[in-house]
PDB file of N, CA, C and O in Angstrom:
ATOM      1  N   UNK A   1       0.852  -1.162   0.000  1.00  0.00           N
ATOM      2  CA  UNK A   1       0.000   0.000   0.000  1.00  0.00           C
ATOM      3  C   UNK A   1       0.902   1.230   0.000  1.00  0.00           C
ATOM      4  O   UNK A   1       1.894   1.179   0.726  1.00  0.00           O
ATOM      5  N   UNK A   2       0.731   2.086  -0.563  1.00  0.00           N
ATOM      6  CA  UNK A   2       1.362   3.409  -0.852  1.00  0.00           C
ATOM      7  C   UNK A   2       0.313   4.255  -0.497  1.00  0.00           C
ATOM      8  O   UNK A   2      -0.782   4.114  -1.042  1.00  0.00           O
ATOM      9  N   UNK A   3       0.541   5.297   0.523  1.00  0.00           N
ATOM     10  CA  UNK A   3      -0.401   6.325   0.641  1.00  0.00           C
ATOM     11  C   UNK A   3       0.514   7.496   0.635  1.00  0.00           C
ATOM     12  O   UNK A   3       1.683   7.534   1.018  1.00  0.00           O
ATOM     13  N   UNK A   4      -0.381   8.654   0.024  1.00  0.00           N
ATOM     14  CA  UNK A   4       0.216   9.511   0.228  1.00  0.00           C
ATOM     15  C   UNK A   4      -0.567  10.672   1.446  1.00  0.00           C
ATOM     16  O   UNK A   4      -1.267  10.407   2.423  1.00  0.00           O
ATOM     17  N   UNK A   5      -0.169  11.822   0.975  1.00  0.00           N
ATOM     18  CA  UNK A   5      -0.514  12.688   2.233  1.00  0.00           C
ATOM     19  C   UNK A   5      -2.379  13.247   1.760  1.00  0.00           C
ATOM     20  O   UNK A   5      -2.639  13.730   0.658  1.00  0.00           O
ATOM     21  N   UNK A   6      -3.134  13.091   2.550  1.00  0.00           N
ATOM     22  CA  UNK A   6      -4.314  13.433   2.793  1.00  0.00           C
ATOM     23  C   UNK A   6      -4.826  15.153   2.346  1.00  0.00           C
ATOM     24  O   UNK A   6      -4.710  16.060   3.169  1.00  0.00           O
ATOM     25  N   UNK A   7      -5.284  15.348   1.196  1.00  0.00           N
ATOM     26  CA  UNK A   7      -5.250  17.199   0.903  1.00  0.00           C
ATOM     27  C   UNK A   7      -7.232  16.543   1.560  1.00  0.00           C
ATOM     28  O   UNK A   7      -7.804  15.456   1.651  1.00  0.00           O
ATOM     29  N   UNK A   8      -7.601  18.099   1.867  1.00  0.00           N
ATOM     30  CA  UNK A   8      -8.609  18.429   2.244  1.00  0.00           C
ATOM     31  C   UNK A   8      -9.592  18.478   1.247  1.00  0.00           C
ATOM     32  O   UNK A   8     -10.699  17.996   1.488  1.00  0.00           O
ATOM     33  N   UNK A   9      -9.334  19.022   0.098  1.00  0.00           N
ATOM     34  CA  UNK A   9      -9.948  18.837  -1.099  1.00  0.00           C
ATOM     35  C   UNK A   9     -10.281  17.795  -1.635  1.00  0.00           C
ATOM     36  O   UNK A   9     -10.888  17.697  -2.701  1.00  0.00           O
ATOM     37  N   UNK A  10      -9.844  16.770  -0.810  1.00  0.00           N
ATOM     38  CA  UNK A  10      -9.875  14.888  -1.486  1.00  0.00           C
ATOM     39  C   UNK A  10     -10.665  14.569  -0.892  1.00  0.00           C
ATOM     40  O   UNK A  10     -11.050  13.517  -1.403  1.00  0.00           O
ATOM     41  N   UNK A  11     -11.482  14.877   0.297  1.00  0.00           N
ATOM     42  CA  UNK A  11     -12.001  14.170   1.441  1.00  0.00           C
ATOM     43  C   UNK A  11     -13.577  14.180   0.813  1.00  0.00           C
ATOM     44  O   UNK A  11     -13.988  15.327   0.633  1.00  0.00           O
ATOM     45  N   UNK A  12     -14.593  13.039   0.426  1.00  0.00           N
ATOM     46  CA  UNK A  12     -15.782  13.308   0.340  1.00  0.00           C
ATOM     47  C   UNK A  12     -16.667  13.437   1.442  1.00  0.00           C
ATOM     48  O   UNK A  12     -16.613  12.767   2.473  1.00  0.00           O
ATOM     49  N   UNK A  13     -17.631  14.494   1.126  1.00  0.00           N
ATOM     50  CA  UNK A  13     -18.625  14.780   2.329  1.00  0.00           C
ATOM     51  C   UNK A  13     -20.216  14.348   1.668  1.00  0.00           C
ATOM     52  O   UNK A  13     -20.457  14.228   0.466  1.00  0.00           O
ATOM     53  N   UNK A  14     -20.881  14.219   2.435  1.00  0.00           N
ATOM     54  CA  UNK A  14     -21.903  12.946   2.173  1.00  0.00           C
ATOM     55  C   UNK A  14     -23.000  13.886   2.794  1.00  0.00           C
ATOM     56  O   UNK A  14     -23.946  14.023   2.018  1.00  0.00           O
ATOM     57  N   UNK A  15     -23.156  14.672   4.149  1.00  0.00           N
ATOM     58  CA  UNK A  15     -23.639  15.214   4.753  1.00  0.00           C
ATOM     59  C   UNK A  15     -24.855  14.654   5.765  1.00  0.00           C
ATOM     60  O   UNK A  15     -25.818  15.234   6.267  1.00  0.00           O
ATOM     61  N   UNK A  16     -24.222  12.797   5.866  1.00  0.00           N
ATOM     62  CA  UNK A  16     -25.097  12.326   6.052  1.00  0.00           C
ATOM     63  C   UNK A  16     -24.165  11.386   7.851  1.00  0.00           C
ATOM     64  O   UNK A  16     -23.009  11.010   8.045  1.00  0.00           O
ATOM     65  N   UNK A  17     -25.123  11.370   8.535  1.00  0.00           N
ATOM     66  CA  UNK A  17     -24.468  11.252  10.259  1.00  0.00           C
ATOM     67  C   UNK A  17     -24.089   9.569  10.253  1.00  0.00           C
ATOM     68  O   UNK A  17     -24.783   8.575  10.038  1.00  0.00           O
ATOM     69  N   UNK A  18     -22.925   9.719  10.531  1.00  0.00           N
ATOM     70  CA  UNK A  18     -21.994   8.470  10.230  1.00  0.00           C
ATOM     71  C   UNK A  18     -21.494   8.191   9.616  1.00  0.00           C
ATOM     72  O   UNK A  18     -20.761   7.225   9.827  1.00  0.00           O
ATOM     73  N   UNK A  19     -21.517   8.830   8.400  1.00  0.00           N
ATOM     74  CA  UNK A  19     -20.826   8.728   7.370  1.00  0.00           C
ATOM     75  C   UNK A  19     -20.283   9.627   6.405  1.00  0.00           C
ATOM     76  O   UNK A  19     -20.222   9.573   5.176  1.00  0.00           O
ATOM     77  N   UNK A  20     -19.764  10.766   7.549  1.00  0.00           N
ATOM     78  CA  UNK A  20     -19.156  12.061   6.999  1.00  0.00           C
ATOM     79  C   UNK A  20     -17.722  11.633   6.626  1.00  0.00           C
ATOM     80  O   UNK A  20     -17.071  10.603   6.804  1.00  0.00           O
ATOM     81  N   UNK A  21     -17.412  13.174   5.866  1.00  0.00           N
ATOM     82  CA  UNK A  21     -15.910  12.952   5.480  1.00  0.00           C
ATOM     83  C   UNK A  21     -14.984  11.915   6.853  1.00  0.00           C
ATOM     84  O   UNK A  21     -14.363  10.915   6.491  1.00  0.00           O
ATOM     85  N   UNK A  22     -15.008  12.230   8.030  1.00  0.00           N
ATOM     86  CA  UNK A  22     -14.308  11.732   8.634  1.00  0.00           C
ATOM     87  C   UNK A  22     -15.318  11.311  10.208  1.00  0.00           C
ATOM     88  O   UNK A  22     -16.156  12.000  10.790  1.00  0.00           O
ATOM     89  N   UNK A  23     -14.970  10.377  10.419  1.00  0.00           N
ATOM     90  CA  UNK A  23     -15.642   9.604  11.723  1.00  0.00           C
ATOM     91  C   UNK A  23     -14.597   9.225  12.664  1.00  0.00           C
ATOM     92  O   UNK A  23     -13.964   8.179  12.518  1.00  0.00           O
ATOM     93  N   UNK A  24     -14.414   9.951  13.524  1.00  0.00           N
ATOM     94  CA  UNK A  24     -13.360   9.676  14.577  1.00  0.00           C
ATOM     95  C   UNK A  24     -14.043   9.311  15.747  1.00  0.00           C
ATOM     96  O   UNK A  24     -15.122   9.827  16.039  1.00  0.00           O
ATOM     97  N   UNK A  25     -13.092   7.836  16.942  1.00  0.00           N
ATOM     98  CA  UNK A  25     -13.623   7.424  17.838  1.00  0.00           C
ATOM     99  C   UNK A  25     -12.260   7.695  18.764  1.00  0.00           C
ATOM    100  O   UNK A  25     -11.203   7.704  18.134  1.00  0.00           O
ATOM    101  N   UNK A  26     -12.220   7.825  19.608  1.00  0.00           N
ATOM    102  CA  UNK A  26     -11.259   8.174  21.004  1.00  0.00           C
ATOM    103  C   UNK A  26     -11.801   7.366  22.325  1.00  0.00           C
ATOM    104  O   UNK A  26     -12.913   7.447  22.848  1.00  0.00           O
ATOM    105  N   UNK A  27     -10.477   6.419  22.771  1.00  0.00           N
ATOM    106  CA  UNK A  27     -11.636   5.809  23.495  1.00  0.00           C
ATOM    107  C   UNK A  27      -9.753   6.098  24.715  1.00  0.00           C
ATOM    108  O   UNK A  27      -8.627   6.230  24.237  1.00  0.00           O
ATOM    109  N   UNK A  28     -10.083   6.101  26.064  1.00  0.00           N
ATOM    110  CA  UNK A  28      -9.171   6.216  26.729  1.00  0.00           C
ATOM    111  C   UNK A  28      -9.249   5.540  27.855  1.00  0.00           C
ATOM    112  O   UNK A  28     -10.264   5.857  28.475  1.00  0.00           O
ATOM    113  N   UNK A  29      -8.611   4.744  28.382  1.00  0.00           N
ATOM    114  CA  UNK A  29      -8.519   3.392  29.297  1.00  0.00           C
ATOM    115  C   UNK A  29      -7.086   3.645  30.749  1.00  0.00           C
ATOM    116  O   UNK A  29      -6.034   3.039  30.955  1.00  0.00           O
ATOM    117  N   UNK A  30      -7.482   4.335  31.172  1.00  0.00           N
ATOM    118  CA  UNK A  30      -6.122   4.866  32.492  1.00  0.00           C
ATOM    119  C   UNK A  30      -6.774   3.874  33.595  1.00  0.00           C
ATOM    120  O   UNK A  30      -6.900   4.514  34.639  1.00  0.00           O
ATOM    121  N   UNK A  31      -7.215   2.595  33.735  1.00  0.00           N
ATOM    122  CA  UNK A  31      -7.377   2.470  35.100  1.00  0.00           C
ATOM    123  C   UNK A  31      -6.029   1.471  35.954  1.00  0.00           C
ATOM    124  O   UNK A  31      -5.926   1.411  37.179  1.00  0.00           O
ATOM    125  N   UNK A  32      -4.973   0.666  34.833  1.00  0.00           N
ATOM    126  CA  UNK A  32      -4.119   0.041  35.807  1.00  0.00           C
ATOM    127  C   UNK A  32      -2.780   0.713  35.232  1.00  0.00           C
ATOM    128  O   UNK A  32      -1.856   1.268  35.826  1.00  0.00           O
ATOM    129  N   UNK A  33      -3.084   0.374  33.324  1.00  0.00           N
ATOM    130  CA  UNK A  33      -1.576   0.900  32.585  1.00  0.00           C
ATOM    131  C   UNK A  33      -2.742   1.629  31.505  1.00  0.00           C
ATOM    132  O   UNK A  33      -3.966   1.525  31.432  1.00  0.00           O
ATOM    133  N   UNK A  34      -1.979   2.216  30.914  1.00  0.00           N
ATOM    134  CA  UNK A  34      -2.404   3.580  30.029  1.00  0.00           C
ATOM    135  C   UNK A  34      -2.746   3.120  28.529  1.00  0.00           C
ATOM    136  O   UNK A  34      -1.924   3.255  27.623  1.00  0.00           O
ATOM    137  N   UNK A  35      -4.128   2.522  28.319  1.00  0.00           N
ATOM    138  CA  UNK A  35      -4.328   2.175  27.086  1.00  0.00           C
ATOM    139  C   UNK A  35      -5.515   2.970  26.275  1.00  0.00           C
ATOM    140  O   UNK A  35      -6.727   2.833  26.443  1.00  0.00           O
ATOM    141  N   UNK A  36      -4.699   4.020  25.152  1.00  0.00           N
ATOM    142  CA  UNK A  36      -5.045   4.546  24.520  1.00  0.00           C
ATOM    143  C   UNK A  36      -5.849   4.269  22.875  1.00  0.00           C
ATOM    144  O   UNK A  36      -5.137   3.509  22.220  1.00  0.00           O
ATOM    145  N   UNK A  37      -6.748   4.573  22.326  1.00  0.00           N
ATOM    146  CA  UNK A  37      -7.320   3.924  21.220  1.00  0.00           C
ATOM    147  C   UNK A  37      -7.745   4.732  20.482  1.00  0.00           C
ATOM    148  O   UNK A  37      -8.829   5.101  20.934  1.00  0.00           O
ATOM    149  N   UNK A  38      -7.436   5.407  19.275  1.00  0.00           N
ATOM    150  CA  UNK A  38      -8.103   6.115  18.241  1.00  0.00           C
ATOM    151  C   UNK A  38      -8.450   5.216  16.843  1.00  0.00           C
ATOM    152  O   UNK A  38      -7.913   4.262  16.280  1.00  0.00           O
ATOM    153  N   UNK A  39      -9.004   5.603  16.729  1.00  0.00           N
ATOM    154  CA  UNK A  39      -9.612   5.165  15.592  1.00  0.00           C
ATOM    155  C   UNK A  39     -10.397   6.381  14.148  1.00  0.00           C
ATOM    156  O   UNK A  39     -10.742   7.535  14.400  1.00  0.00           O
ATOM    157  N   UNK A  40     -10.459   6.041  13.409  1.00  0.00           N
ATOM    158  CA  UNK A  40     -11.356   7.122  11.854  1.00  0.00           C
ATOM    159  C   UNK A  40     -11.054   6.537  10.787  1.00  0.00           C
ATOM    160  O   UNK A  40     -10.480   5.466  10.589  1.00  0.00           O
ATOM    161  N   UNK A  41     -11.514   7.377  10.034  1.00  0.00           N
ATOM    162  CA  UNK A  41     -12.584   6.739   8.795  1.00  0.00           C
ATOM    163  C   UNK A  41     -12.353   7.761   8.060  1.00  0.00           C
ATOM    164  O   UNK A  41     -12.713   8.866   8.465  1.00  0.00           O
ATOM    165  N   UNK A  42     -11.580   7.596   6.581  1.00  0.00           N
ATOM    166  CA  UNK A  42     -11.460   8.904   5.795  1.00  0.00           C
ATOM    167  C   UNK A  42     -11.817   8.533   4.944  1.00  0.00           C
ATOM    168  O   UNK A  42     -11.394   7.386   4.801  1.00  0.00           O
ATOM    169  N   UNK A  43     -12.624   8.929   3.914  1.00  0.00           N
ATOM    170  CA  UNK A  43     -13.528   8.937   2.527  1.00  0.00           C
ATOM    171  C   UNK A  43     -12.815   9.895   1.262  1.00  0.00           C
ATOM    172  O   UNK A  43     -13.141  11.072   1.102  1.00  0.00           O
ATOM    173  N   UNK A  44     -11.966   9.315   0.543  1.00  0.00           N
ATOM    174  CA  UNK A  44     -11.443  10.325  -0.175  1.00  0.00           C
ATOM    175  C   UNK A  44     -11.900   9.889  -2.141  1.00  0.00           C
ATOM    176  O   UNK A  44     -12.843   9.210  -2.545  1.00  0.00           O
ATOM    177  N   UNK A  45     -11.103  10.406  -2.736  1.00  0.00           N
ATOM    178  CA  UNK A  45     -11.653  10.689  -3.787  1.00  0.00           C
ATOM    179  C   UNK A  45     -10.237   9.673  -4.593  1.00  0.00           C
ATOM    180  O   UNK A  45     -10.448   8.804  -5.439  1.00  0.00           O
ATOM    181  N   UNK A  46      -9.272   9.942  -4.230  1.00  0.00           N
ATOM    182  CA  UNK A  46      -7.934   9.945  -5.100  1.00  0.00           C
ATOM    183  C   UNK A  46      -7.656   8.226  -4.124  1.00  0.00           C
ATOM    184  O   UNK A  46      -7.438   7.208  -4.780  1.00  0.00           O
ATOM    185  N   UNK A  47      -7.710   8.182  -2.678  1.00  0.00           N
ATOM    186  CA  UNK A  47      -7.222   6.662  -2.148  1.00  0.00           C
ATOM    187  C   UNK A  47      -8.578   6.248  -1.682  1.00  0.00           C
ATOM    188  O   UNK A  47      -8.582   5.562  -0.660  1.00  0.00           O
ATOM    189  N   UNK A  48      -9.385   6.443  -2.066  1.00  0.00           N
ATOM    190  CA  UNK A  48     -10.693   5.336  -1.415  1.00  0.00           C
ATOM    191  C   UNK A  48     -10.678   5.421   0.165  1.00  0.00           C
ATOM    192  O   UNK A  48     -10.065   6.119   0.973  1.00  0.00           O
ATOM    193  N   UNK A  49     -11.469   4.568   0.241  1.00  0.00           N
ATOM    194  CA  UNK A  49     -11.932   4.653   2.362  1.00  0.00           C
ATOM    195  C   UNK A  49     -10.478   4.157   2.983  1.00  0.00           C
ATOM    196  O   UNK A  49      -9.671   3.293   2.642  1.00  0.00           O
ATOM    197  N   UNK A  50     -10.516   4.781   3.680  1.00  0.00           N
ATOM    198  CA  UNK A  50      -9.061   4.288   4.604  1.00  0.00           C
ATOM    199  C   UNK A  50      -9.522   4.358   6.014  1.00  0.00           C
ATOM    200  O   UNK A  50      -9.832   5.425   6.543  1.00  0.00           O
ATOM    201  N   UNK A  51      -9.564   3.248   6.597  1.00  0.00           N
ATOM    202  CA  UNK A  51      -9.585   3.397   8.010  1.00  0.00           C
ATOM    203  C   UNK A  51      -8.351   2.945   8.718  1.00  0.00           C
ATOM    204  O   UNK A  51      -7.549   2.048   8.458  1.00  0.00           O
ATOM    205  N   UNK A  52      -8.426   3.855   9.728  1.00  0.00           N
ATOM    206  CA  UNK A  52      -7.080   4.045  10.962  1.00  0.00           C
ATOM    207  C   UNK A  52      -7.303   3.549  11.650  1.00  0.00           C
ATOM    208  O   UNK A  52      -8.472   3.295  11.941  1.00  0.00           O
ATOM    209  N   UNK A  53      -6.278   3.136  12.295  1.00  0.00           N
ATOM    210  CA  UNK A  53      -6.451   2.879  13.825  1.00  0.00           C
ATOM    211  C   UNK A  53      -4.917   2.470  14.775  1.00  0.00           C
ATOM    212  O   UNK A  53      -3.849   1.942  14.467  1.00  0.00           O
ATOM    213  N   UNK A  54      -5.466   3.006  15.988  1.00  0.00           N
ATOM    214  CA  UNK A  54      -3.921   3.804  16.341  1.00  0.00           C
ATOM    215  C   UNK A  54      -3.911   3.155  17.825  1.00  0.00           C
ATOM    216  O   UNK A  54      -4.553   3.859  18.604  1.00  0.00           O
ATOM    217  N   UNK A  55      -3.494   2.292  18.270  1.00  0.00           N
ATOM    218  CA  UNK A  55      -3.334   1.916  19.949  1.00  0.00           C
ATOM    219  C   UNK A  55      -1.749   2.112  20.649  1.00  0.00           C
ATOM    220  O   UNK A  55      -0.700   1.524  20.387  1.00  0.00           O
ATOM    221  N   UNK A  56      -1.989   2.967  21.435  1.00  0.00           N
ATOM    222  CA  UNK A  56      -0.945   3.528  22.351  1.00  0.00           C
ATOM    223  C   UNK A  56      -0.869   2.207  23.695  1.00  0.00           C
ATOM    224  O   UNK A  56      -1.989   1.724  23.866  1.00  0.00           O
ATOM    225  N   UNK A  57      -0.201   1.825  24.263  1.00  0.00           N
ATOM    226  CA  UNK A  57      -0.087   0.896  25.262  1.00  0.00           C
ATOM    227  C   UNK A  57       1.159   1.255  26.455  1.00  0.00           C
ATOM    228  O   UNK A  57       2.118   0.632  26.909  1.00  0.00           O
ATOM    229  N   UNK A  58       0.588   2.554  26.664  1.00  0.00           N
ATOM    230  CA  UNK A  58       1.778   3.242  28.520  1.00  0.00           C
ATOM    231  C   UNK A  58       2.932   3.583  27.674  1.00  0.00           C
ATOM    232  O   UNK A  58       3.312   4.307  26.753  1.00  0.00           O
ATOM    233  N   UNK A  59       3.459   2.176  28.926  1.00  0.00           N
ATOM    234  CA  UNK A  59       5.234   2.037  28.693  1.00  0.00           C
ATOM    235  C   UNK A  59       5.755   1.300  27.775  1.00  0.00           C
ATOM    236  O   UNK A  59       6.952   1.134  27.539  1.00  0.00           O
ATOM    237  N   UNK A  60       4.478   0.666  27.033  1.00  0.00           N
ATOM    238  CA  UNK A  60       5.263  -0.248  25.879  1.00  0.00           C
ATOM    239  C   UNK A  60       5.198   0.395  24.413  1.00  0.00           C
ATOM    240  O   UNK A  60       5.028   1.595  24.200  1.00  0.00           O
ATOM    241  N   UNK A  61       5.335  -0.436  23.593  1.00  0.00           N
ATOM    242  CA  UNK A  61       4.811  -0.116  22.111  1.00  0.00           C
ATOM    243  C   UNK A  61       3.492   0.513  21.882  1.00  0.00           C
ATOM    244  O   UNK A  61       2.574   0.775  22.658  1.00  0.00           O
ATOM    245  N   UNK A  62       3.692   0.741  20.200  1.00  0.00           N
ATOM    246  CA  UNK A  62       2.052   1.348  19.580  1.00  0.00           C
ATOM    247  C   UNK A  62       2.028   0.992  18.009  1.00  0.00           C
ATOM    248  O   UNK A  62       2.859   0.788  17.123  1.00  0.00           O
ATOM    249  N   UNK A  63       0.889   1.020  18.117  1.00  0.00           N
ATOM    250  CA  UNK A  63       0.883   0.116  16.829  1.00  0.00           C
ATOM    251  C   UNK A  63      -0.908   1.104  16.107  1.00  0.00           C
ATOM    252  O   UNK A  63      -2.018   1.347  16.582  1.00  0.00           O
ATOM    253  N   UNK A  64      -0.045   1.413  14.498  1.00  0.00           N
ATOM    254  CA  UNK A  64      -1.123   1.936  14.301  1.00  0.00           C
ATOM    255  C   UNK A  64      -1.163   1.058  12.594  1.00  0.00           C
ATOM    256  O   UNK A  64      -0.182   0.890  11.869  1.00  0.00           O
ATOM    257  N   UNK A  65      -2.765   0.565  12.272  1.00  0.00           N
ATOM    258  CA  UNK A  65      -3.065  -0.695  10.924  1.00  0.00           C
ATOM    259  C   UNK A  65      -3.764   0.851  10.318  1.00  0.00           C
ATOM    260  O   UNK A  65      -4.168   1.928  10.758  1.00  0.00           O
ATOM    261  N   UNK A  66      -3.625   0.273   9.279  1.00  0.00           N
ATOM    262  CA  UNK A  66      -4.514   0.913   8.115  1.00  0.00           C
ATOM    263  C   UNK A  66      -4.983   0.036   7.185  1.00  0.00           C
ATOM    264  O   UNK A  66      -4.517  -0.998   6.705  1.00  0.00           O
ATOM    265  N   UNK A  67      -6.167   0.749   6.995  1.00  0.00           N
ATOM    266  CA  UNK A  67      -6.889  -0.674   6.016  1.00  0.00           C
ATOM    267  C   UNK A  67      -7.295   0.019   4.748  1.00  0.00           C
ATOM    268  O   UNK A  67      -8.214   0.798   5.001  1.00  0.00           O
ATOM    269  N   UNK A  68      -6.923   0.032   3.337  1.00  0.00           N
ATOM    270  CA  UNK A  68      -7.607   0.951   2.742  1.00  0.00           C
ATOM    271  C   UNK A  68      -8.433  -0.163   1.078  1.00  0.00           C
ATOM    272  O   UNK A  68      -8.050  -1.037   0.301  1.00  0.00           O
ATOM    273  N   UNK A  69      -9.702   0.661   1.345  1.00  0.00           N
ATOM    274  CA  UNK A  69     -10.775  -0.322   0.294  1.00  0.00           C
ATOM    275  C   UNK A  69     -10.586   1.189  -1.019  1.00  0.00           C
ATOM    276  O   UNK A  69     -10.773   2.406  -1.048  1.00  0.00           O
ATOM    277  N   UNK A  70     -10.195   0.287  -1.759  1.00  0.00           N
ATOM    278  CA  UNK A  70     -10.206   1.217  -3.346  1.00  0.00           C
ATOM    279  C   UNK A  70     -10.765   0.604  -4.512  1.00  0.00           C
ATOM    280  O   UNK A  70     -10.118  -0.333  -4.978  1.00  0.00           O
ATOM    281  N   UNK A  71     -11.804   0.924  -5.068  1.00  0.00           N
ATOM    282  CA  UNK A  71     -12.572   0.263  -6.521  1.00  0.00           C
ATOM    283  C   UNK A  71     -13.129  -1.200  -5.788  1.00  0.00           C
ATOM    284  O   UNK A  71     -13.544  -2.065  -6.559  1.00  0.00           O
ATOM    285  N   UNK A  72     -13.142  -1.479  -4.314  1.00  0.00           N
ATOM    286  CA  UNK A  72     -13.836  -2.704  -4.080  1.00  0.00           C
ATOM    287  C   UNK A  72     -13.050  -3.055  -3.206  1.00  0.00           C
ATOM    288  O   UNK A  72     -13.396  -3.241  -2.039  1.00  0.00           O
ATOM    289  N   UNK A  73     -11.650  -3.225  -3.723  1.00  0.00           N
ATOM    290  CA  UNK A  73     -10.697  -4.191  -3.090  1.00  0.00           C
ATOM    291  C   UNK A  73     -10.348  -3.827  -1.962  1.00  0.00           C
ATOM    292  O   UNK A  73     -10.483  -2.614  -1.806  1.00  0.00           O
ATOM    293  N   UNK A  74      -9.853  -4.501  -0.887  1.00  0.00           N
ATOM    294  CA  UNK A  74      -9.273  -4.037   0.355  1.00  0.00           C
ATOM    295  C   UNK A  74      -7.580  -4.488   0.506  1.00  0.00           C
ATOM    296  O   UNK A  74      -6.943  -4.166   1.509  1.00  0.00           O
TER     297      UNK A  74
END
């Protein structure tokens, strides 16, 4: 997968709830070690749907997947 950088002008808007240009989730977990979770959803024109997702884990590693569906394919 090759992505490039995200222009604003690429992003489709739909105007419809859930399924705007971008759907971001933040979810934050501090109760023993520090587990952080973002997640979104970008709708573009030029790379197709790309969803993120980003987990922070304290003192250890982080690990962020991307999944991107273009003309069908994932």
């Amino acid at each position: 997968m090759n992505l490039k950088k995200i222009k604003s002008e690429d992003l489709i808007f739909s105007n419809e709830i859930e399924d705007d240009r971008t759907n971001t989730y933040l979810t934050l977990n501090d109760y023993d070690w520090i587990n952080y979770n973002l997640s979104t959803r970008f709708k573009t024109e030029e790379m197709g749907v790309l969803e993120v997702e980003f987990e922070f884990f304290g003192f250890s590693t982080s690990q962020m997947n991307v999944k991107q569906t273009l003309n069908g394919n994932v």
